[in-house]
N, C-alpha and C positions, 0 to 999 in steps of 0.2 A: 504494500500500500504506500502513492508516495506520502511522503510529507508535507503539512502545510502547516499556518500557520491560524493560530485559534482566534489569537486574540493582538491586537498591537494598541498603545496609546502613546498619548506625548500630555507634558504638563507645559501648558503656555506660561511665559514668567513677562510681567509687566512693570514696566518701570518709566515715567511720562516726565516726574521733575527728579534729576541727579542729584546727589549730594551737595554740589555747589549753584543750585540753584537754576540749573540751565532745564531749558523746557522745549521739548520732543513737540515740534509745534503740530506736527502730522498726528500725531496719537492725543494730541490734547484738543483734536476737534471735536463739539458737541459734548466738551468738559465742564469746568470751572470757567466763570467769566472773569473780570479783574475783580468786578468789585464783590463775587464769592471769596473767591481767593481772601481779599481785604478782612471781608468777614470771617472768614472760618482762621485768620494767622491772630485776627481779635482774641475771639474765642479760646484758642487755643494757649495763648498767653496769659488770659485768667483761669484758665482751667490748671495750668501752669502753677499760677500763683497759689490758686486755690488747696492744690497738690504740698505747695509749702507749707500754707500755713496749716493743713490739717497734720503734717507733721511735728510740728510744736506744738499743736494742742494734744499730741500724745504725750511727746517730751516732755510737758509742762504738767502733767496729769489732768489735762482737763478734758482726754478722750481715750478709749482704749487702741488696741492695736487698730492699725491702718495701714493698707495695702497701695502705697503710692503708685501712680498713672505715670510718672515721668519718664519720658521718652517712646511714649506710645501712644501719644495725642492724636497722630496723624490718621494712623487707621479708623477708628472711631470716630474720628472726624468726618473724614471723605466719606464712611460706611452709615452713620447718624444724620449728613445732611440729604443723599441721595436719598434715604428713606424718609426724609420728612420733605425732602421736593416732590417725587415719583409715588410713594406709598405711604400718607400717609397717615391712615387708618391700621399700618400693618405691628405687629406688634414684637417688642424689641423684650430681649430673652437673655439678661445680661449674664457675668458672672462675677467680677470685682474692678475690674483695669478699663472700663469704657463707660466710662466718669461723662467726658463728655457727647457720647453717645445719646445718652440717656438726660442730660442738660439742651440739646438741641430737639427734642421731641419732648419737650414738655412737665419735664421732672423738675418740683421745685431743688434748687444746688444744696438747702437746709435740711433734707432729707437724707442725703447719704451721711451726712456730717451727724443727723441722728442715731442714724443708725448704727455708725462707729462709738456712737456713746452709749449705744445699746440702752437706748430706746427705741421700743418698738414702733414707735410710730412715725418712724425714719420706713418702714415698710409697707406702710399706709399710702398706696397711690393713690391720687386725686381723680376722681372720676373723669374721664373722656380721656386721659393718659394711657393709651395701651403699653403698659411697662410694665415687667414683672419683679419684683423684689431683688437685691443682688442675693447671688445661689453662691454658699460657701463652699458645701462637698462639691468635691470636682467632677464634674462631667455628667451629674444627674439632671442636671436642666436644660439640656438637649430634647429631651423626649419629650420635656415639654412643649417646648417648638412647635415639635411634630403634631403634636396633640391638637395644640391651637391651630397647626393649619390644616388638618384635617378637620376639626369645626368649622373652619372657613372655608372650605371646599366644598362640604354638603353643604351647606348653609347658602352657595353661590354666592361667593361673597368674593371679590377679587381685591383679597388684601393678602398681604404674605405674612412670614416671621423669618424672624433673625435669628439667632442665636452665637454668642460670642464663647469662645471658651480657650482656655489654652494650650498650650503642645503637650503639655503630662495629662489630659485628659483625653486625649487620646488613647490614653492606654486604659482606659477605664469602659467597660463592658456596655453601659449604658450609650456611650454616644457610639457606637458600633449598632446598636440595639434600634437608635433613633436614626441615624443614618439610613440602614436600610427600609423601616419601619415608611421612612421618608422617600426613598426608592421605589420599593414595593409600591405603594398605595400613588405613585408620581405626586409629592406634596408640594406644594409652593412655600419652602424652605430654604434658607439662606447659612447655611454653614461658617463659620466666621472665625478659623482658628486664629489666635495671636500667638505666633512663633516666638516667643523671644529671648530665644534659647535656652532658658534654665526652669525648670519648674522644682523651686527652691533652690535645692542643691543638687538637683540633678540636670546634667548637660542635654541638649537634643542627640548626643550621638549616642550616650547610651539610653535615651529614651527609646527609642526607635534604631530597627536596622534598616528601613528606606530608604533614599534619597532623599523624599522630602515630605512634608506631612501630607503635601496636597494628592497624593495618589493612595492614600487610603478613601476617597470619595471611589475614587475610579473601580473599586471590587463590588460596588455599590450599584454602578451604570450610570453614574450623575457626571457634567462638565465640574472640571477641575481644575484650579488654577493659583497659581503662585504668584504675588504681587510684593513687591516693595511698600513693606506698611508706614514707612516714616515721609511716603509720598502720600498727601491728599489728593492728585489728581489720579494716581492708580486706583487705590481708596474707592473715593466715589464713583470713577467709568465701571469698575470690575463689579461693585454691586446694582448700580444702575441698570447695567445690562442684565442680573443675575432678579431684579424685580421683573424685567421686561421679559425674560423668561418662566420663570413663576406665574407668572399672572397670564401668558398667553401657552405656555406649553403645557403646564401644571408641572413643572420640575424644577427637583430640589439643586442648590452651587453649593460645592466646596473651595470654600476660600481660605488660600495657607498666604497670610501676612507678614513678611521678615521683619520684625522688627528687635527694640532690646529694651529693657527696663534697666535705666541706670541708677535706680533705687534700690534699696535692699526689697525682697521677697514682700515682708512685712516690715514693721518696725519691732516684730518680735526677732527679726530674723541680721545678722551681718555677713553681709556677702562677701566682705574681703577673707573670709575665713574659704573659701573655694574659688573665687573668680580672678584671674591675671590682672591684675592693673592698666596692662597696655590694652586687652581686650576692651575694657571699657573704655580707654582713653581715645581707644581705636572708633566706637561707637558714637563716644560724643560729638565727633566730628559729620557724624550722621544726624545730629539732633534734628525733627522734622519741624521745629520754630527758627533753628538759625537757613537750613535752606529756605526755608518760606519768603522770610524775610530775606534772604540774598537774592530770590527770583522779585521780589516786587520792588528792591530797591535797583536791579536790572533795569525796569520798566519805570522808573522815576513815581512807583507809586509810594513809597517809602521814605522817610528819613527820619532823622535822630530826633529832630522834636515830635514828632508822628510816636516814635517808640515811646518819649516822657510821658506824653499824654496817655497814652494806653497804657503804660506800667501805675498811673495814677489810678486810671479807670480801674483796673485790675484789684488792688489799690482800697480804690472806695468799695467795691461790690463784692470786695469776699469779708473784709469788715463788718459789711450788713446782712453777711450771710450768717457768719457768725454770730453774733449780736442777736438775729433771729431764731436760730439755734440751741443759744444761750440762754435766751430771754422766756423762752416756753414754760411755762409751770411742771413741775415737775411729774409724772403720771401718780395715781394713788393706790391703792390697794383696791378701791373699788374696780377698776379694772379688770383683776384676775374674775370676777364677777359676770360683770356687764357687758361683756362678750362674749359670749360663751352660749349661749341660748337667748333666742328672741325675746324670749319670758323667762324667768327666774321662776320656780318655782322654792315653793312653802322654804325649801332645807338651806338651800342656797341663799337665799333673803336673810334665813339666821345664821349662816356662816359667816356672810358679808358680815353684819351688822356684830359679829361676837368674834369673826375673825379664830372661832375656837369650833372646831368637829365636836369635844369634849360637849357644846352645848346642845346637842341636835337628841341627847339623852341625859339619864340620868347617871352622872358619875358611881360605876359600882362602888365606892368608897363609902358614898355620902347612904347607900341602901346599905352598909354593914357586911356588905360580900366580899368573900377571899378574891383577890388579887395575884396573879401567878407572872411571876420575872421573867 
C-alpha cells in the first residue's frame, strides 16, 4: 500500500508593530486607526500605573496578594478593544493578567482592587457587563467559555466568548476538555492563551514538548495561530478576524500570545530566585508601552509633554480608584445570611440575629444532660 500523508498543518505567526516601533503598513490594513492607537497606549499607561500602585497597596498591607499585568498590557488590549468594537454583547472569560481587558468592556477598575482585598464584592458584576469573575484554579474557566457559547448558539444569539488563560494551563485536563467540547459542538469560542513563559517557576520548555502552544488547538480541528502579544495591532487583527469567524462559521480560534510578565508570579512569589536577569532585561526592551509610544512618536502623534499629561491623568484616576475602593463600608456578617436564599427562612433569621447555631435549641447543658468530649 503506498504511503500518504494523513494529516499536514502550519501555525501562522503574526507580528504588525516590531519592537522599535516600526509598522508593517501592509498587515496593519483594516487595523488600529491613529487615534485607537492614541487610545488604547492611554489606556495602557494607567493600567500600567494602576499595576503599581496595587503593588504597594500589598506592600503596604492594605491589600492581599496581587498578581501584577506588567508587561502584558498589549495583548489584552488589542484582544478587549476588538471585542468591544466587533462583539460586543460577547462575553469575556478572564483569568488574572487581562486587567485591562476587562476595564475596556465595562468592568468598574475598583473591582478587581476589591477583590484582591478579598472582598467579595470585587466579584459582583454590574449588570449588562458580560464578564465573568477572575478564575484563580488554573485552566477551569475555559469550559466555561464553552458553556456560554453554546447558550449563545441555541439561543441564536450571535455573540461569542473569550476566554484568557495561561501556558501552564494548558497542561490542565479541563481546557483540553473545553477545547474540544468547543470543536465538537463548532462553538463561537475564542481561545486566548498568554505565553509568557513561566507559569510561576516553571519554564515553557518544560511545560510543554511542542513547539508552541498554539498547535495544541490544531488536535482539536480549530484555526490556530501565534501572534506577538506585546503588539496591539497583532492583538486586535488576530481576534477581530477570530469574532468574524465565530459568528459567521460557528468556530472556535486558538490564540498563542508571546509575551512576558516582568513582574514576579504574584507578590507572594520572587522570581529572581529562577529567572536570568538578562532574560528579563532582554524582555524589557520589548515593553508593548515603550514600542507604542516609539511608533506614534514616528508619526509626530506623541511627545514629552503629551506623556506629562497622561502620567498625571494616570495619576489622578487610579487615586480615585483607590479612594473608591477604600472608601466602601466595610461588608457585615449579615451577609453570610442574605444571600444565600431568596427568603430566609425561621433558622437562619435566628442564626443571623444570634450569630450562635447553639440558639436554634436548647443547650443540653442548660436541660441537665450528659455531655460527651
Amino acid at each position: 500500500m503506498p504511503k500518504k500523508t494523513a494529516y499536514t498543518a502550519k501555525i501562522e505567526y503574526l507580528q504588525i508593530l516590531d519592537e522599535n516601533g516600526k509598522l508593517d503598513e501592509r498587515l496593519a490594513r483594516g487595523t488600529l486607526k491613529d487615534d485607537e492607537v492614541i487610545f488604547l497606549y492611554e489606556q495602557m499607561t494607567i493600567s500600567r500605573h494602576y499595576d503599581e500602585i496595587a503593588f504597594k497597596l500589598q506592600r503596604s498591607g492594605r491589600m492581599g496578594t496581587y498578581p501584577q499585568n506588567k508587561g502584558q498590557e498589549a495583548g489584552p488590549a488589542g484582544a478587549g478593544y476588538a471585542i468591544r468594537q466587533h462583539n460586543p454583547e460577547a462575553w469575556l472569560v478572564p483569568c488574572y493578567r487581562e486587567n485591562l481587558a476587562l476595564f475596556l468592556n465595562g468592568l468598574p477598575m475598583e473591582k478587581i482592587l476589591l477583590h484582591w482585598m478579598g472582598d467579595e464584592r470585587g466579584n459582583q458584576i454590574p449588570d449588562g457587563v458580560n464578564i465573568l469573575p477572575i478564575s484563580i484554579p488554573i485552566g477551569t474557566h475555559p469550559l466555561h467559555a464553552a458553556g456560554l457559547a453554546w447558550a449563545g448558539k441555541y439561543r441564536g444569539e450571535d455573540r461569542v466568548a473569550i476566554t484568557f488563560f495561561g501556558d501552564g494551563a494548558t497542561s490542565e485536563g479541563d481546557v483540553h476538555e473545553a477545547l474540544n467540547f468547543a470543536s465538537a459542538l463548532k462553538l463561537p469560542v475564542i481561545f486566548f492563551c498568554q505565553n509568557n513563559r513561566w507559569a510561576i517557576s516553571v519554564p515553557s520548555s518544560i511545560q510543554t514538548g511542542s513547539e508552541t502552544f498554539a498547535q495544541k488547538g490544531l488536535a482539536y480541528g480549530m484555526p490556530c495561530f501565534q501572534i506577538d502579544g506585546n503588539d496591539i495591532f497583532a492583538s486586535y487583527k488576530v481576534v477581530k478576524d477570530a469574532i468574524n469567524r465565530a459568528v459567521k462559521e460557528n468556530q472556535p480560534t486558538f490564540i498563542e500570545s508571546l509575551t512576558y510578565r516582568l513582574g514576579d508570579h504574584t507578590t507572594a512569589d520572587d522570581a529572581r530566585r529562577y529567572r536570568d536577569p538578562e532574560e528579563v532585561e532582554a524582555w524589557v526592551g520589548r515593553d508593548p508601552l515603550i514600542r507604542t509610544r516609539k511608533y506614534l512618536e514616528s508619526k509626530d502623534l506623541w511627545s514629552e509633554s503629551k506623556q506629562k499629561e497622561l502620567e498625571a491623568k494616570a495619576k489622578e484616576v487610579v487615586d480615585a480608584v483607590v479612594k473608591k475602593a477604600e472608601g466602601i463600608d466595610k461588608p457585615t456578617t449579615d451577609d453570610i445570611f442574605d444571600y444565600t436564599f431568596a427568603e430566609l427562612n425561621g433558622q437562619l433569621i435566628e442564626q443571623k440575629q444570634t450569630l450562635r447555631t447553639s440558639s436554634l435549641g436548647t443547650h443540653p447543658q442548660q436541660e441537665g444532660l450528659q455531655t460527651h468530649a
